[in-house]
Backbone as CSV, one residue per row, in Angstrom:
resi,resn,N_x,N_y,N_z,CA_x,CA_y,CA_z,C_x,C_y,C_z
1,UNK,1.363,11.080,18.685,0.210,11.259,17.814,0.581,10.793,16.415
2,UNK,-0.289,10.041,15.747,-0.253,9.399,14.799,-0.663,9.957,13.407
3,UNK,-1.368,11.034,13.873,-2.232,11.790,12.455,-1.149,11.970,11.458
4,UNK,-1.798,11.925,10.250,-1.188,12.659,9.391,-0.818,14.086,9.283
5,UNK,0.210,14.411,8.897,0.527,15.707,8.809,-0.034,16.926,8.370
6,UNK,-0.959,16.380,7.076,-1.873,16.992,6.084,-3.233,17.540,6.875
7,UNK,-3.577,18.578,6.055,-4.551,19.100,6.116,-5.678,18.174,5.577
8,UNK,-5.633,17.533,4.757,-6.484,16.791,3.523,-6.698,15.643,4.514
9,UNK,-6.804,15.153,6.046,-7.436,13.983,6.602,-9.128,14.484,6.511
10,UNK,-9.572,15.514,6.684,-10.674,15.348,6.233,-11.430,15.112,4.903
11,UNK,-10.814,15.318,3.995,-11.627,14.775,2.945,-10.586,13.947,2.284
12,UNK,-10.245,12.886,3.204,-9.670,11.715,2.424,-10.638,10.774,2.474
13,UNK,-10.616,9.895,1.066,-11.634,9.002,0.327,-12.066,8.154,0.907
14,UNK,-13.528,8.241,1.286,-14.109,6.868,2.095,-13.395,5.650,1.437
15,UNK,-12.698,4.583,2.183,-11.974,3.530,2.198,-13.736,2.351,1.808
16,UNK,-13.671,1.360,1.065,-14.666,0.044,1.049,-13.755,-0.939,2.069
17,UNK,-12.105,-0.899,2.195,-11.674,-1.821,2.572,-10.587,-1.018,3.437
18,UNK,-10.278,-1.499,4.639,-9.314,-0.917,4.836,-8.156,-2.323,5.615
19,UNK,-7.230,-2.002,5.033,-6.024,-3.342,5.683,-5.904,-3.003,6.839
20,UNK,-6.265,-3.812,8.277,-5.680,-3.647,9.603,-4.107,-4.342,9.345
21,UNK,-3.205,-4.346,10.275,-2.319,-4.821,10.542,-2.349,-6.297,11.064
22,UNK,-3.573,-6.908,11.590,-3.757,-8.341,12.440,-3.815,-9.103,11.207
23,UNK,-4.242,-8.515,9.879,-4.770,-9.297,8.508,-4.247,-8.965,7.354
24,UNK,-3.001,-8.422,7.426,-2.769,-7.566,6.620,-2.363,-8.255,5.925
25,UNK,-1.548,-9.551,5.526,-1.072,-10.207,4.760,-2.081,-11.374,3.813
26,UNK,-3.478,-11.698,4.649,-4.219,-12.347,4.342,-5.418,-11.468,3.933
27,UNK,-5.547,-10.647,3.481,-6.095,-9.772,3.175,-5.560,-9.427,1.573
28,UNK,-4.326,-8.762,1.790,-3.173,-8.735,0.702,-3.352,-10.029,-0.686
29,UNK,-2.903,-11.365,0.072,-3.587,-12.422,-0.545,-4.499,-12.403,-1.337
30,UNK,-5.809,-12.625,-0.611,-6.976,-12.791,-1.223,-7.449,-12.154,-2.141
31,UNK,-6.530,-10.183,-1.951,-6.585,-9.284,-2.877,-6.016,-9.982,-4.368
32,UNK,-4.797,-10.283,-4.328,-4.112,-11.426,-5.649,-5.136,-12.647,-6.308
33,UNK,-5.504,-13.127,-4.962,-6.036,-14.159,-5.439,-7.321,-13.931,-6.088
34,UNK,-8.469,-13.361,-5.494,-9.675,-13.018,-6.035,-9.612,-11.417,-6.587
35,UNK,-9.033,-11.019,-7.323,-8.566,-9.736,-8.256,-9.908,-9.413,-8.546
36,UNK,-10.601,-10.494,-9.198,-12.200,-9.778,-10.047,-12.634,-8.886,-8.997
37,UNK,-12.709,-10.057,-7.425,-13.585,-9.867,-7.059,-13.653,-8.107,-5.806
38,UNK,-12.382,-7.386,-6.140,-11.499,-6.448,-5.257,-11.568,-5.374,-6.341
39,UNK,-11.430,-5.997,-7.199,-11.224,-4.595,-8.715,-12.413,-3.400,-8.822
40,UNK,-11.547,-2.338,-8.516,-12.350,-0.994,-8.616,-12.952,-0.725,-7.528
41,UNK,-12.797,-1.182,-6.006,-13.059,-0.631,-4.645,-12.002,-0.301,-4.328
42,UNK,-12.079,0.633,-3.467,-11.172,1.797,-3.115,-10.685,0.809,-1.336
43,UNK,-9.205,1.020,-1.375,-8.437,0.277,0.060,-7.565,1.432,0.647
44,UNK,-7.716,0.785,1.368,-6.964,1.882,2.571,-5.694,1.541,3.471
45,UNK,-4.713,1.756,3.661,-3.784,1.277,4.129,-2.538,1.844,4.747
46,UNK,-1.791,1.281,5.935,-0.312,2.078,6.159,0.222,1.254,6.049
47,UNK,1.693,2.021,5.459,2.986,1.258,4.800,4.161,2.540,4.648
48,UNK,5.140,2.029,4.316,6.496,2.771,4.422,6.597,2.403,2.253
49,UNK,7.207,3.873,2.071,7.211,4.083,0.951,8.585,3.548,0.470
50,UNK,8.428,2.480,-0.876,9.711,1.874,-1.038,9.636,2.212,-2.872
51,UNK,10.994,2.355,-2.627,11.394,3.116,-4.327,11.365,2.584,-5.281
52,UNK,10.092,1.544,-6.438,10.521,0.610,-7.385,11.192,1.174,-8.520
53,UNK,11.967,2.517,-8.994,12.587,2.934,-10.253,13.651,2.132,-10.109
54,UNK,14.747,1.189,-9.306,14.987,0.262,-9.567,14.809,-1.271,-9.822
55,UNK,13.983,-1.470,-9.197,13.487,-2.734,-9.722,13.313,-3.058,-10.885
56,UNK,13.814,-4.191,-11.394,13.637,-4.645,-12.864,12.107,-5.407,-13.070
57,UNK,11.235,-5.098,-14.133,10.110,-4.824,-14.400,9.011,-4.277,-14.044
58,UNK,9.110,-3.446,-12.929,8.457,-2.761,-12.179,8.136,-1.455,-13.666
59,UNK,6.573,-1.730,-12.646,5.535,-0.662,-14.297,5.099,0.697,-13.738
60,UNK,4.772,0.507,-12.061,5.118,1.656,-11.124,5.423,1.981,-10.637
61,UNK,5.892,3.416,-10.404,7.238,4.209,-9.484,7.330,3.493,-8.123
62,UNK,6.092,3.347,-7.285,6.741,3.155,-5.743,5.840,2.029,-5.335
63,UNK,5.729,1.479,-4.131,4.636,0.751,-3.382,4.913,1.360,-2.126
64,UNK,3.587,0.358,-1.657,3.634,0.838,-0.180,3.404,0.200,0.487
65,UNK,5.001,-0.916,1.493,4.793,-2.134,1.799,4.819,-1.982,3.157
66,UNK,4.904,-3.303,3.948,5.075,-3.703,5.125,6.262,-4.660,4.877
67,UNK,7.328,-4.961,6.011,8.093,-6.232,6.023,7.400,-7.327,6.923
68,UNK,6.850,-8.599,6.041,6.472,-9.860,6.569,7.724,-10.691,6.846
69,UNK,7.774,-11.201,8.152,8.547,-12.227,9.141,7.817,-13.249,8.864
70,UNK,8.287,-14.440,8.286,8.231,-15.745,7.506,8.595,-16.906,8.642
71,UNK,9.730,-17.089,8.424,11.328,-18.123,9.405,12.139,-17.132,9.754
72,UNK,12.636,-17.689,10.483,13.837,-17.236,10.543,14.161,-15.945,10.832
73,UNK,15.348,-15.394,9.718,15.644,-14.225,9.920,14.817,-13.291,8.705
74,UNK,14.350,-14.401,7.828,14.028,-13.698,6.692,12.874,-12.498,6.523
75,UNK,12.824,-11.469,6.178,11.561,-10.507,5.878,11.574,-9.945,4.256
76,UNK,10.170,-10.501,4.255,9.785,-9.655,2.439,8.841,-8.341,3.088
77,UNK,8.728,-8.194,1.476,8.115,-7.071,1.148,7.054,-7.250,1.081
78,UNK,5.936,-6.844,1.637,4.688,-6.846,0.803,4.145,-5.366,0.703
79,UNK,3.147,-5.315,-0.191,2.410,-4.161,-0.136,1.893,-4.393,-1.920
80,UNK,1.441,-3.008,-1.573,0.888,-2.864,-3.436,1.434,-1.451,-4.200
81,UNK,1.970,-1.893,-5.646,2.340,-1.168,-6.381,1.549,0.250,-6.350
82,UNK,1.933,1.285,-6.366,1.025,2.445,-6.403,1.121,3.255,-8.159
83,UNK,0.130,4.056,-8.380,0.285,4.637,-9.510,0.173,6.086,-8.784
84,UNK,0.779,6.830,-9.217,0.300,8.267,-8.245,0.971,9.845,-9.363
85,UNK,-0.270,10.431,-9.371,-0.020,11.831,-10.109,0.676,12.806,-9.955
86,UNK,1.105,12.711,-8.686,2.062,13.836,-7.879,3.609,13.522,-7.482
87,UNK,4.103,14.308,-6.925,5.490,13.968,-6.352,5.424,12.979,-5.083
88,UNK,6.284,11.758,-5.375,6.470,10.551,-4.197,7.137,11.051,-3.025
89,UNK,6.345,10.847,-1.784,7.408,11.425,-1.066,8.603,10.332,-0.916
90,UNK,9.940,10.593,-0.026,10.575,9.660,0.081,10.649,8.593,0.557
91,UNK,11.422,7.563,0.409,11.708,6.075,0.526,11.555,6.077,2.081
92,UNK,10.803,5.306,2.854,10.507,4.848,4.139,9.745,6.109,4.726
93,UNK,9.298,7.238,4.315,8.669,7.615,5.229,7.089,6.692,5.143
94,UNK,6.273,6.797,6.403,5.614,6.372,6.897,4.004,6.781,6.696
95,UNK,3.200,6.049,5.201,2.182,7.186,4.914,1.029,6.016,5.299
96,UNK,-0.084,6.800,4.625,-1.400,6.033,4.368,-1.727,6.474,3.420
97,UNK,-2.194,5.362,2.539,-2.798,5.204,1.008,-3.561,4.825,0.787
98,UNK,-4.817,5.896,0.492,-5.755,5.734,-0.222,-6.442,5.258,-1.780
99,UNK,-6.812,4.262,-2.591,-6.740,4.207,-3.946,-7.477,3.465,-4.710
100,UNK,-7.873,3.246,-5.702,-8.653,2.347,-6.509,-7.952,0.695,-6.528
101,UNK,-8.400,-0.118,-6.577,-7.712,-0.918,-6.622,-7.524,-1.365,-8.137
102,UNK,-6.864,-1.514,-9.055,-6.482,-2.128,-10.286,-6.206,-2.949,-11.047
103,UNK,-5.919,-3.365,-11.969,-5.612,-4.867,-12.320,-5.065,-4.001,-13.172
104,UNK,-3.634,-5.106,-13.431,-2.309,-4.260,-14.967,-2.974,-5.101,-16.053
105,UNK,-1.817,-4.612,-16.881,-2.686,-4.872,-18.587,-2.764,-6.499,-18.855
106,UNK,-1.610,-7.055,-18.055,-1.999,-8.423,-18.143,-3.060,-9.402,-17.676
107,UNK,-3.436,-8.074,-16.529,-4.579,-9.181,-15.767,-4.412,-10.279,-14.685
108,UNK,-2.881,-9.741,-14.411,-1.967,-10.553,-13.403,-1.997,-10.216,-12.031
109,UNK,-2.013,-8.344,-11.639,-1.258,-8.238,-10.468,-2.189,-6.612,-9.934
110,UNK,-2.516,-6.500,-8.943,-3.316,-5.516,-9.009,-1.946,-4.517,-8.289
111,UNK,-2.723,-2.964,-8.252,-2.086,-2.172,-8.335,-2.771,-1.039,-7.607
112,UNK,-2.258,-0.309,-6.810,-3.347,1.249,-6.706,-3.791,2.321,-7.394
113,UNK,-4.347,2.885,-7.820,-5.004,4.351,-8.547,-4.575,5.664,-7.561
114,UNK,-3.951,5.676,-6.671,-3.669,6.754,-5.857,-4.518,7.766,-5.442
115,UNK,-5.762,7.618,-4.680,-6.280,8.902,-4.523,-5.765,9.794,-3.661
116,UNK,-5.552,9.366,-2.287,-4.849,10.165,-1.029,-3.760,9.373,-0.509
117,UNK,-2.444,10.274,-0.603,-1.768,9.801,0.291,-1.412,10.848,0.879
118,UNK,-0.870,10.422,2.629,-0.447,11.361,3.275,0.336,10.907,4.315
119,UNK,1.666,11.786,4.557,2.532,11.218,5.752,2.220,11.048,6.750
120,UNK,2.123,10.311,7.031,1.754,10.406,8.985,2.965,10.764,10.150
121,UNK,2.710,11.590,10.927,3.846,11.950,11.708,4.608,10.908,12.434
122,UNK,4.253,9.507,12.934,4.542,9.042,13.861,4.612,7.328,13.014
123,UNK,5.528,6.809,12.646,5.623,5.203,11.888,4.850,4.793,13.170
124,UNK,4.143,3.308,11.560,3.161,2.482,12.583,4.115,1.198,12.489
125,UNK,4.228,-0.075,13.095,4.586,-0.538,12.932,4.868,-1.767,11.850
126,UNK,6.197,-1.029,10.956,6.474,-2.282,9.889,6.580,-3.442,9.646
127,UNK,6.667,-4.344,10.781,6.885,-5.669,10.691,5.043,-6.073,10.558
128,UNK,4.970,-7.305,9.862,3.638,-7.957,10.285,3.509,-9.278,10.214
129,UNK,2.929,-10.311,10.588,3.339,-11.676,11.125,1.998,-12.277,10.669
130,UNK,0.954,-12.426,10.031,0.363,-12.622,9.227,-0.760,-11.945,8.426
């Protein structure tokens, strides 16, 4: 079983968009690419929680990516920066994120507003292939 752990699946935030996994990267995209046109609808998504307080210029604490298979052996990161009011849970557990979608002060890179997140008991699968 896949549910989240939380009590709060019922009144988590009607999603406008929600990322499947078949599109998740082209979806992701288009989010970058057409920013105007994504800014301030609320997305929905699963991803494994990755720690940006190291990353150098990173403006928020965590994201919440998937690993994309490219060539080879290689896998990135994708996902979107999160902003979030509460305590992060830890690095790789397996949530869904609910959130505004954002644009940073430059106008460069969008970002989440954090409304719901919640662990899910059971990882979905991290890899995604386009």
């Amino acid at each position: 079983d896949r549910e989240d752990s939380s009590s709060e699946k019922q009144s988590r935030p009607k999603a406008d968009i929600i990322i499947r996994d078949n599109f998740f990267l082209g979806q992701l995209d288009d989010m970058y690419i057409n920013l105007s046109s994504y800014k301030g609808r609320i997305i929905q998504y699963e991803g494994f929680i990755y720690n940006l307080a190291e990353e150098e210029n990173a403006k928020e604490p965590f994201a919440v990516c998937r690993k994309y298979f490219c060539c080879g052996t290689d896998a990135y990161l994708v996902g979107l920066a999160c902003e979030f009011d509460r305590d992060i849970p830890d690095n790789n557990l397996w949530v869904v994120v609910t959130g505004i979608l954002t644009e940073d002060e430059e106008g460069h890179s969008p970002y989440l507003k954090v409304m719901d997140l919640s662990i899910l008991n059971e990882p979905g699968n991290e890899f995604i292939y386009k």
